[in-house]
Residue frames as a rotation matrix with the C-alpha (Angstrom) as fourth column:
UNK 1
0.096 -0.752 0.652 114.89
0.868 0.384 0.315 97.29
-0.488 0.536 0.689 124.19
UNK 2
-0.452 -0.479 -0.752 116.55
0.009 -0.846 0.533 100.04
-0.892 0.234 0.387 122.52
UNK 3
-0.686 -0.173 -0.707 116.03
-0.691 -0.150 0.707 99.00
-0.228 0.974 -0.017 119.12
UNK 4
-0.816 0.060 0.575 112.70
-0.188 0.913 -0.361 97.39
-0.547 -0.403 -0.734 118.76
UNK 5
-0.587 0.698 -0.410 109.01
-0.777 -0.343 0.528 96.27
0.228 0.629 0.743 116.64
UNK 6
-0.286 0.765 0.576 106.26
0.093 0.621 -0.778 94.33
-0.954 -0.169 -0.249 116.57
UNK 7
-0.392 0.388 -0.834 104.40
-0.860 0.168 0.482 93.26
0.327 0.906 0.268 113.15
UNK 8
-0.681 0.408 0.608 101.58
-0.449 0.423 -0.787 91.12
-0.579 -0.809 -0.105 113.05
UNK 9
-0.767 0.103 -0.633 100.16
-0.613 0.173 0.771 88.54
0.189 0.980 -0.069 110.18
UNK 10
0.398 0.744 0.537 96.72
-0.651 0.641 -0.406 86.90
-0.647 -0.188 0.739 110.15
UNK 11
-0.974 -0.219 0.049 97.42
-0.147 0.788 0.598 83.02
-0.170 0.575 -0.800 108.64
UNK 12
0.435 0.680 -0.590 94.85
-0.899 0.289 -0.330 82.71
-0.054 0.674 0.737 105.71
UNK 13
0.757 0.188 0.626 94.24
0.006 0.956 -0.295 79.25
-0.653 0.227 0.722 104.31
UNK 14
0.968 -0.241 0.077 96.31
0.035 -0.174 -0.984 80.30
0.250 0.955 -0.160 101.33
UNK 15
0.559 -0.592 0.581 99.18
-0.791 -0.591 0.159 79.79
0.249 -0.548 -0.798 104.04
UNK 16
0.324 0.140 0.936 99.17
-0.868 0.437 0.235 76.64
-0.376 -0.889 0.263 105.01
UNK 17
-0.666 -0.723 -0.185 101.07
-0.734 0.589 0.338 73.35
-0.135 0.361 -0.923 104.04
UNK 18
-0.498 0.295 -0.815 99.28
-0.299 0.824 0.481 69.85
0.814 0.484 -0.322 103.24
UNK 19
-0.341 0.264 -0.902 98.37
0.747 0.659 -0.090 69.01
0.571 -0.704 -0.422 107.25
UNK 20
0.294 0.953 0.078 96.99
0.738 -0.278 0.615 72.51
0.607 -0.123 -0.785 107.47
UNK 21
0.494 -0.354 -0.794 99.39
0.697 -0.386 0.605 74.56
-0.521 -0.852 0.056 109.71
UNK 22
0.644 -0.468 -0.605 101.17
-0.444 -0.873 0.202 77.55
-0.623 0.138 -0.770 109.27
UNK 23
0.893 -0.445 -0.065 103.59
0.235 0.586 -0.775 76.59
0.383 0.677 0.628 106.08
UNK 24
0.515 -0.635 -0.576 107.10
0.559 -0.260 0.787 76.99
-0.650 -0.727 0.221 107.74
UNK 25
-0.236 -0.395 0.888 108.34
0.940 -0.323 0.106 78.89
0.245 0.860 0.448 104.51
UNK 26
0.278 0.598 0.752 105.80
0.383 -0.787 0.484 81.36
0.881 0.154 -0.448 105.18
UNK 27
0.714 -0.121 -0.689 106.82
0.661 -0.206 0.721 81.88
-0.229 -0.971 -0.067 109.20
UNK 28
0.142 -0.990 0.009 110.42
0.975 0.141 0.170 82.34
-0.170 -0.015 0.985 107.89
UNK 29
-0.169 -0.357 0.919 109.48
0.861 -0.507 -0.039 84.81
0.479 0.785 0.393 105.19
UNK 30
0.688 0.363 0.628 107.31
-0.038 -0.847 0.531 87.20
0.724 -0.389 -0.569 108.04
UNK 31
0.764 -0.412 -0.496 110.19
0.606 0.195 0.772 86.80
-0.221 -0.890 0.398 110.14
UNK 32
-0.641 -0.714 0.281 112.57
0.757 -0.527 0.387 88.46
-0.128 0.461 0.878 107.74
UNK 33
0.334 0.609 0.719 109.43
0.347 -0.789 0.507 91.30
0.876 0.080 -0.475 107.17
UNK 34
0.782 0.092 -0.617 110.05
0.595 0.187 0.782 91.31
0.188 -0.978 0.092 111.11
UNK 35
0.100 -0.934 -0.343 113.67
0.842 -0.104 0.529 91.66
-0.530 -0.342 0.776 111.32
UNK 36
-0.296 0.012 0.955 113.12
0.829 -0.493 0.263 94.40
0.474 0.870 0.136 108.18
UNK 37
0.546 0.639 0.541 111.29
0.152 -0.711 0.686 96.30
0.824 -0.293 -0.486 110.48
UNK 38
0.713 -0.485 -0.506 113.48
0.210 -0.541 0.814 96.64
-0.669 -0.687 -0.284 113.59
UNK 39
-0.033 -0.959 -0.282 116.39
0.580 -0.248 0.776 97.37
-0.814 -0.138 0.565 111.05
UNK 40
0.121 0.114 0.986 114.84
0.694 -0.720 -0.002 99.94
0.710 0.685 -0.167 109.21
UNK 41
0.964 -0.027 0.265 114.30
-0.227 -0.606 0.762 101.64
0.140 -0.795 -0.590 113.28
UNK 42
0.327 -0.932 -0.158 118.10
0.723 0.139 0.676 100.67
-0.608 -0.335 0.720 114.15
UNK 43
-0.430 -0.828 0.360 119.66
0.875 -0.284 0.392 102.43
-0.223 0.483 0.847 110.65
UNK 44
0.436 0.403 0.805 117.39
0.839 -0.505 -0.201 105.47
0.326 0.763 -0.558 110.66
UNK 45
0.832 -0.548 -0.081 119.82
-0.491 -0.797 0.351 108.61
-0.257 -0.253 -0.933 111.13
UNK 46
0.245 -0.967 0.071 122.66
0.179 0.118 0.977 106.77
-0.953 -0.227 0.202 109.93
UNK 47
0.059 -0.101 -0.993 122.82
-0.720 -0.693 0.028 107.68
-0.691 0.714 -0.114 106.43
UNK 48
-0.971 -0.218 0.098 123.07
-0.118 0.793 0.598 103.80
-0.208 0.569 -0.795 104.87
UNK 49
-0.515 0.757 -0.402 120.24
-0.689 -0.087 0.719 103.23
0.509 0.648 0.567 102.03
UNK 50
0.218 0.954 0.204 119.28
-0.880 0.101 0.463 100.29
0.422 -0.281 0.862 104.26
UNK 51
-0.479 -0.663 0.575 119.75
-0.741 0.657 0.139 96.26
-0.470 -0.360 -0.806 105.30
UNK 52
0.399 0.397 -0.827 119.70
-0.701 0.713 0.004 93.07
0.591 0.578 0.563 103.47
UNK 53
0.846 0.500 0.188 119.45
-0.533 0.771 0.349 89.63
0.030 -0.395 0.918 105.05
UNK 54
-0.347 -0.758 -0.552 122.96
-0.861 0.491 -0.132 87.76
0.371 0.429 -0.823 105.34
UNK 55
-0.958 -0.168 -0.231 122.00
-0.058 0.906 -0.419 84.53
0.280 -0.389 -0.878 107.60
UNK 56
0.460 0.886 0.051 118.47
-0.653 0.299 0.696 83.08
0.602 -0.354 0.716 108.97
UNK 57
-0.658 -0.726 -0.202 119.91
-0.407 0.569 -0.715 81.26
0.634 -0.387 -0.670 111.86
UNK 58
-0.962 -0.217 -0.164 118.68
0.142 0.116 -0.983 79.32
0.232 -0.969 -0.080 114.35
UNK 59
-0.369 0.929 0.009 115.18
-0.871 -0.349 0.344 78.92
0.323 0.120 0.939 113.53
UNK 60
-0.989 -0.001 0.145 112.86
-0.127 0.492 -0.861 76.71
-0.071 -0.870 -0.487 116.26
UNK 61
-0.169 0.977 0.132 109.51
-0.684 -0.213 0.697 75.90
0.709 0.028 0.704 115.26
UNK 62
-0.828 -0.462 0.317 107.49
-0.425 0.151 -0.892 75.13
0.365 -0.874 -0.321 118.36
UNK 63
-0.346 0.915 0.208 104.15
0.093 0.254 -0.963 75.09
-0.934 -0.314 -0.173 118.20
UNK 64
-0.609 0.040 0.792 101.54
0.769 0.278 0.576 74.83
-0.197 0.960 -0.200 115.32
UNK 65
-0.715 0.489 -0.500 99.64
-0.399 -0.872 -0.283 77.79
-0.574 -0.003 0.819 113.78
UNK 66
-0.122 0.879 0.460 96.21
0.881 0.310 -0.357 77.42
-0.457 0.362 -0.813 112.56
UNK 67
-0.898 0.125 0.421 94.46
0.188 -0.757 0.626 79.61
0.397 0.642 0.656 110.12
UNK 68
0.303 0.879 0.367 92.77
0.543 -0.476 0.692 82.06
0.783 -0.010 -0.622 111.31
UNK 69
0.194 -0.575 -0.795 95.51
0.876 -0.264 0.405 83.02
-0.443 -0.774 0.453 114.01
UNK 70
0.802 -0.569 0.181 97.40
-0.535 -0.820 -0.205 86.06
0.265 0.068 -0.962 114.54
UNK 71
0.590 -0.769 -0.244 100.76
0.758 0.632 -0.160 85.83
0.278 -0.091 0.956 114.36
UNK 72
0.961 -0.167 -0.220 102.48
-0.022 -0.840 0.541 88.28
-0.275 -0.516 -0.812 116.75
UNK 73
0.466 -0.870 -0.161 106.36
0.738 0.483 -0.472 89.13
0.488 0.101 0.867 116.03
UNK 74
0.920 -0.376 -0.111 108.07
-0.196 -0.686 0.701 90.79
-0.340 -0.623 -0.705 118.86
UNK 75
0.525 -0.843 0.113 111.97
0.536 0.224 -0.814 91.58
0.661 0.488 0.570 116.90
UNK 76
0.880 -0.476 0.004 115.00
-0.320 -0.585 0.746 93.39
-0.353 -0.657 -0.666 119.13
UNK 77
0.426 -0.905 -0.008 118.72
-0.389 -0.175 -0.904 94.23
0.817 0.388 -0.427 117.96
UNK 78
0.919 -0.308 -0.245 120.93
0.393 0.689 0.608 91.38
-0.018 -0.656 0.755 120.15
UNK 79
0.133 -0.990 0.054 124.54
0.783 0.138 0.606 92.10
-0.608 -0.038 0.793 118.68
UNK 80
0.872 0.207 -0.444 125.85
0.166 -0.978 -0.129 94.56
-0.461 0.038 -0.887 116.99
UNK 81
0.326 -0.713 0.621 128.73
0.867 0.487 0.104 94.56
-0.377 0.505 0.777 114.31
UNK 82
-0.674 -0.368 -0.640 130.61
0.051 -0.888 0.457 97.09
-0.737 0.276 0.617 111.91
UNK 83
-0.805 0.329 -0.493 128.40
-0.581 -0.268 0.769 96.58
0.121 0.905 0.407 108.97
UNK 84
-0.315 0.767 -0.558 126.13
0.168 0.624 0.763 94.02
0.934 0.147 -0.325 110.19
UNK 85
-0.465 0.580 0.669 123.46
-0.885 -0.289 -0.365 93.64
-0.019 -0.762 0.647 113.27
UNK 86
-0.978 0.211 0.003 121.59
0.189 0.881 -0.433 90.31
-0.094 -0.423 -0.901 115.13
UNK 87
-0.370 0.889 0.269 118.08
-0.859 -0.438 0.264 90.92
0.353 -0.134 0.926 115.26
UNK 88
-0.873 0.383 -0.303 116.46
0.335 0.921 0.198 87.83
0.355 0.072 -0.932 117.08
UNK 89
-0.773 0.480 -0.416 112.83
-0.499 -0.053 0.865 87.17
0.393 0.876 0.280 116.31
UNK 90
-0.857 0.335 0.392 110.04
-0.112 0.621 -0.776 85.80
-0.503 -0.709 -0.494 118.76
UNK 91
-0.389 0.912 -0.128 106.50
-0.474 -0.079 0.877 84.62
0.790 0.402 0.463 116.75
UNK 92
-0.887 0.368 0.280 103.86
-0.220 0.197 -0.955 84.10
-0.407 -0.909 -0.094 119.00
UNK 93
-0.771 0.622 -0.138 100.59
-0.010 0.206 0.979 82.51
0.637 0.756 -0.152 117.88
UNK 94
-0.912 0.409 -0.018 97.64
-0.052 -0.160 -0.986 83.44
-0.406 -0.898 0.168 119.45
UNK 95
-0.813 0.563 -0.149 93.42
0.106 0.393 0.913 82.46
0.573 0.727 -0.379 118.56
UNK 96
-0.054 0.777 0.628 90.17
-0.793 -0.415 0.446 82.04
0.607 -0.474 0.638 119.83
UNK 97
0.804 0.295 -0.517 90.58
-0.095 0.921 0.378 78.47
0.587 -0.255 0.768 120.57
UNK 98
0.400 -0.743 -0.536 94.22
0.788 0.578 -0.213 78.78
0.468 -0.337 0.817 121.46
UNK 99
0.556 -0.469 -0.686 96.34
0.476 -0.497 0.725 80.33
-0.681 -0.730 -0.053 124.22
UNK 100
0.770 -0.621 -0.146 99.09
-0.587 -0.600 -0.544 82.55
0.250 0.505 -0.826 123.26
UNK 101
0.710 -0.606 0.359 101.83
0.237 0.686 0.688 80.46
-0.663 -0.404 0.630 122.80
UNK 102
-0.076 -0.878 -0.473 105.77
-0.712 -0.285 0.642 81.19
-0.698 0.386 -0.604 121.64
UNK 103
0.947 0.316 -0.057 104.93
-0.244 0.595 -0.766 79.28
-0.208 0.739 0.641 117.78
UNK 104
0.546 -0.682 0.487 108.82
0.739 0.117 -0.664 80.19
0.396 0.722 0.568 116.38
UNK 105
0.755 -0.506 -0.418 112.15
0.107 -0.533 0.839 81.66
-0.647 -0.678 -0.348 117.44
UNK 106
0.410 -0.865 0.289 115.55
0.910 0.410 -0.063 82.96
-0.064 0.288 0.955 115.15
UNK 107
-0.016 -0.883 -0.468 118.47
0.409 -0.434 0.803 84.58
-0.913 -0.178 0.368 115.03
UNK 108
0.687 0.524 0.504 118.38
0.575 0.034 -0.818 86.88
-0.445 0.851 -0.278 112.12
UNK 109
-0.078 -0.963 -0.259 121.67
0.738 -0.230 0.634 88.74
-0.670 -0.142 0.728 110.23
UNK 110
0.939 0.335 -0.074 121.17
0.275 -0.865 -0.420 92.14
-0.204 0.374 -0.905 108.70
UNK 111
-0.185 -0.723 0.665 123.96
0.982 -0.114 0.149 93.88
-0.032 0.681 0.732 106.60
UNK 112
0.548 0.284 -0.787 123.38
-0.153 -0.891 -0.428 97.84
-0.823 0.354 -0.445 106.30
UNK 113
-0.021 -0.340 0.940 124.10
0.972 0.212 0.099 99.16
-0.233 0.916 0.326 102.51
UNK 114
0.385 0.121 -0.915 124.40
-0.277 -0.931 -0.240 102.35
-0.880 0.346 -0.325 100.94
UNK 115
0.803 -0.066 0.592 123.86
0.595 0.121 -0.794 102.40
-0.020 0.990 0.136 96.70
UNK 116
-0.118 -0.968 -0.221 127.42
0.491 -0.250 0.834 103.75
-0.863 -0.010 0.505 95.15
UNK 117
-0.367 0.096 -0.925 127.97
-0.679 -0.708 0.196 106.25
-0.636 0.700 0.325 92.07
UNK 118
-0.758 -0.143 -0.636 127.26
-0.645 0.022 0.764 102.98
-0.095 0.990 -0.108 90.24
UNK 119
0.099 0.994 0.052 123.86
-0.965 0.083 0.248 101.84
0.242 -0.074 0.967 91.34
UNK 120
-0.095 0.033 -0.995 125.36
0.056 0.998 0.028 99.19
0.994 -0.053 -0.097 93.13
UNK 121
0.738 0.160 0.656 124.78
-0.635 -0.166 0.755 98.37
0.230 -0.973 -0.020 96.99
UNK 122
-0.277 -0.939 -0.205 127.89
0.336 0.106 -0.936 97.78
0.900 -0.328 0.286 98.81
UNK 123
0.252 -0.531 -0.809 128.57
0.453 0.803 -0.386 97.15
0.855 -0.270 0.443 102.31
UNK 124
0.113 0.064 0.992 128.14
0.089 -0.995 0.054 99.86
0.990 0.083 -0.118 104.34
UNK 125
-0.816 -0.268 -0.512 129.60
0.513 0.073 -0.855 100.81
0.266 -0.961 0.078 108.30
UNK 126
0.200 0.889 0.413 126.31
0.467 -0.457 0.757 101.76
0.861 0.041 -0.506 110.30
UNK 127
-0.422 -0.329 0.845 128.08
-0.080 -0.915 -0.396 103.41
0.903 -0.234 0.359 113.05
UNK 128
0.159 0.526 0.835 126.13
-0.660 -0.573 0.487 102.00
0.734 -0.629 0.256 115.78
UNK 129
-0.804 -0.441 -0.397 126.32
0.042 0.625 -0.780 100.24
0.592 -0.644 -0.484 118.84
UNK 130
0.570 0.820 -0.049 123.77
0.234 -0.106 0.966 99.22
0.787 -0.562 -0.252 122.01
């Protein structure tokens, strides 16, 4: 992939929901770290200050995570807009006890910005394309 990352979260207890698994809040939030990270590599040379979240789509939890896992995220730039950008999101959970296995899947919307004379962030064409 052109535009791609990887990022990778161990799941402490301090993670984990009432029946012990991965809390699904928490997946969401390292998913958007995820997507943060291929679309800091997508918008660098383009002169916009950066991207903020518009949509969390399409999110598929599949398997459970256990503490004490790694949580692999493999992110890559799907679509491509004037101001905005797809970014879909693969978590993979992987242990001693357990195979790797595809845990969580979504569709993530990114926005590029760029601060104005009045310290505001506004909307911003990133100029690119796959």
């Amino acid at each position: 992939m052109k535009y791609s990352a990887k990022y990778s979260q161990l799941v402490m207890p301090d993670d984990t929901n009432n029946v012990g698994t991965l809390f699904g809040g928490q997946m969401i939030s390292w998913m958007d770290l995820a997507a943060a990270k291929v679309a800091y590599r997508f918008l660098q040379g383009t002169g916009v200050d950066g991207a903020l979240t518009r949509a969390i789509e399409k999110v598929e939890f599949r398997e459970p995570v256990y503490p004490g896992e790694w949580v692999n995220f493999e992110g890559y730039i799907s679509k491509v807009g004037n101001s905005s950008f797809e970014v879909v999101i693969d978590a993979y959970a992987e242990g001693s006890k357990n195979k790797k296995r595809l845990a969580c899947t979504a569709i993530i919307t990114m926005v590029s910005v760029k601060k104005n004379s009045e310290d505001e962030y506004l909307k911003t064409p990133h100029g690119r394309s796959l």
